[in-house]
N, C-alpha and C positions, 0 to 999 in steps of 0.2 A: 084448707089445711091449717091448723092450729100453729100458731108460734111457740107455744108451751113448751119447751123443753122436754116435758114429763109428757107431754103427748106423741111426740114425735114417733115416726117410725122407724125401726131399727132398718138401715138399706145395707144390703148385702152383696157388694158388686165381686163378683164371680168369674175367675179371669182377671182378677183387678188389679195385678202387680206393673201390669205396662203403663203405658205416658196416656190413651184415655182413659180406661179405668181410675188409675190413679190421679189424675185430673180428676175426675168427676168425683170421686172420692173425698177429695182436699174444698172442692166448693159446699160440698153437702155437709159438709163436718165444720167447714168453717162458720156455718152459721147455724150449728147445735146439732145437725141430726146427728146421732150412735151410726156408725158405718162399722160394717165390719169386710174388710180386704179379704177377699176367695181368693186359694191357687190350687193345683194340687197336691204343693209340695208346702207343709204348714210355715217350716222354717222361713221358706221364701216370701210368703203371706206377712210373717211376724215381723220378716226384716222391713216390707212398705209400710207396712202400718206404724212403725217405730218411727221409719223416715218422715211420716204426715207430722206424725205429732210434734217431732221435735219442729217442724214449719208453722205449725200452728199455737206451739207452745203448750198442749194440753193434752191430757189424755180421753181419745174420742174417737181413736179409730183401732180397730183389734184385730189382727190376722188368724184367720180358722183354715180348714183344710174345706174346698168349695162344698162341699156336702153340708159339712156343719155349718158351714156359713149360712147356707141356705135356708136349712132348720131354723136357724137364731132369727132370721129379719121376716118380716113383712113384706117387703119390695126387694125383688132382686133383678140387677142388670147384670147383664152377658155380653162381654168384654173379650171375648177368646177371639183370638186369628182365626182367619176362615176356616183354617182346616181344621179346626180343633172343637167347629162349633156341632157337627151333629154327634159326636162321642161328646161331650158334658151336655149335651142335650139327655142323651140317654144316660146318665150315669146320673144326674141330677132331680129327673121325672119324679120321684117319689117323692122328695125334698121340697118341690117346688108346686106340688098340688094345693089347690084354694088360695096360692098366691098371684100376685101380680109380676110377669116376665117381662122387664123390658130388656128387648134383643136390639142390641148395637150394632148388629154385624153388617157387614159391605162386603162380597166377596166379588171384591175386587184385585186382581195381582197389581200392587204397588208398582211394579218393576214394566208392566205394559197393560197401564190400564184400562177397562174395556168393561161396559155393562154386560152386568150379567143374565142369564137367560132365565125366566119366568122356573118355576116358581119363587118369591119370596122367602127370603133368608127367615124371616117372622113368620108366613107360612107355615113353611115347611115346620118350625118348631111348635107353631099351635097343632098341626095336624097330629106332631109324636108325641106334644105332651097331651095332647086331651081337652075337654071342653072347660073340664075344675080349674084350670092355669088361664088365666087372662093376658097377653101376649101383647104388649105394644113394641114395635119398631120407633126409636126414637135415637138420637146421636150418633148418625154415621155421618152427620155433615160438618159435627162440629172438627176445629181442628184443636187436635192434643195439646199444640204447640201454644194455644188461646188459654185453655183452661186453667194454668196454675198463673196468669195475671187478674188483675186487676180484681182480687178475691174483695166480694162486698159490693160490687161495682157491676152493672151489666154489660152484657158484650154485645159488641155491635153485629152480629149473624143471629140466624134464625133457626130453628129446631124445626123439621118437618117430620110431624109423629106420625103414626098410621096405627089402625087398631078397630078389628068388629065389636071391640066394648068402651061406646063412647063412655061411658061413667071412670073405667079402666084407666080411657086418653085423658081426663078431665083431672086426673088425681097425678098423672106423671106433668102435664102441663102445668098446676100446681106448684108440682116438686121441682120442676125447671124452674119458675118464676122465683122460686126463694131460692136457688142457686143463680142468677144473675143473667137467665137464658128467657127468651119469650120462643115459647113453643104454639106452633101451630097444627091442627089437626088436619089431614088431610086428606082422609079419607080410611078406608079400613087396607085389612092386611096387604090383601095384592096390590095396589098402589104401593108400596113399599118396594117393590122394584123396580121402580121410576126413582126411589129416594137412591136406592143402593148404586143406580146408573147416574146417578147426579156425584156420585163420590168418584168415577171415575175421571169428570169432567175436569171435578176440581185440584185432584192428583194433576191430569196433565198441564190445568193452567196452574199450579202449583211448580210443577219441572220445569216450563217453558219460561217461566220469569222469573226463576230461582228465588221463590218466597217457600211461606212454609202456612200461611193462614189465608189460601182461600179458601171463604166461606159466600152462606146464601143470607139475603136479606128481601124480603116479601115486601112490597111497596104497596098502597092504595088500601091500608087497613085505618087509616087514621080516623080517629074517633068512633072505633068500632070495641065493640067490649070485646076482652079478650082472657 
């Protein structure tokens, strides 16, 4: 993936008004790419993307209404709370054909966290967008609370992608690496519900030692191309 500026791809995070979306929002803008912040409600869009910028000092992040968002980029990630993820699934489908989906979700209950049952949150969204839409499962393990530090800088946790189009995984793990994240491939979509069961693990050791950043880190890669 090109550093060019004028290459870059437009990434259109969708759902992007919360603390991951916008997190991931602020690493991707902070080092060039054009982001543009999805909600449903444009106002609420315009008001994060305002917030980025004045963090970042420059104008590079746009708020649209999630449809037009979707239109405008090339890459788009799905950001929505569980419950909200299979209605902007379907409401999004048309928008989101011959691109590249990365779904975020964990549908996991915060409040009594607990893996969830087969099928795959990524699944299940490749199954209703269709084969044109290329679907990677990637940042349900990162924690929100990480993203808006150490911008420029990488973070000590690991990305566990999933996704039946390695070429798909190859270009989000890319786009992890110039945002400050080492992503690893783990296999294709159903294995994504071992990631989404991994998020529940991390919530409870999260509650139980009153932190707010556990995360995973993959050992025994050293001197392996990545």
């Amino acid at each position: 993936m090109s550093n060019n500026n004028s290459e870059k791809p437009v990434i259109a995070i969708l759902g992007g008004t919360g603390k991951e979306g916008s997190g991931l929002a602020l690493r991707w803008a902070y080092v060039g790419f054009p982001v543009i912040i999805g909600s449903r409600q444009l106002e609420k869009a315009q008001t994060a993307a305002s917030e980025l910028n004045k963090v970042l000092g420059k104008e590079i992040v746009s708020g649209m209404e999630n449809t037009k968002a979707a239109e405008n980029a090339s890459i788009c990630v799905l950001t929505v709370v569980q419950e909200a993820h299979q209605a902007a699934l379907q409401s999004l489908k048309p928008s989101l054909q011959g691109k590249i989906l990365v779904d975020a979700t964990a549908r996991v209950d915060f409040r009594d966290p607990k893996p969830p049952s087969p099928p795959s949150a990524a699944r299940i969204a490749q199954n209703l967008l269709g084969k044109q839409v290329k679907v990677v499962a990637a940042f349900q393990n990162i924690p929100a609370h990480s993203l808006r530090k150490k911008l420029g800088q990488t973070l000590d946790c690991d990305v566990l992608l999933c996704s039946d189009d390695t070429q798909a995984a190859q270009i989000i793990i890319d786009l992890a690496k110039l945002a400050g994240m080492r992503a690893l491939y783990a296999g294709g979509l159903d294995n994504a519900i071992t990631v989404e069961g991994l998020t529940a693990l991390l919530i409870s050791i999260n509650k139980h030692y009153g932190i707010k950043n556990a995360s995973l880190f993959i050992s025994g890669l050293e001197g392996q191309k990545q």
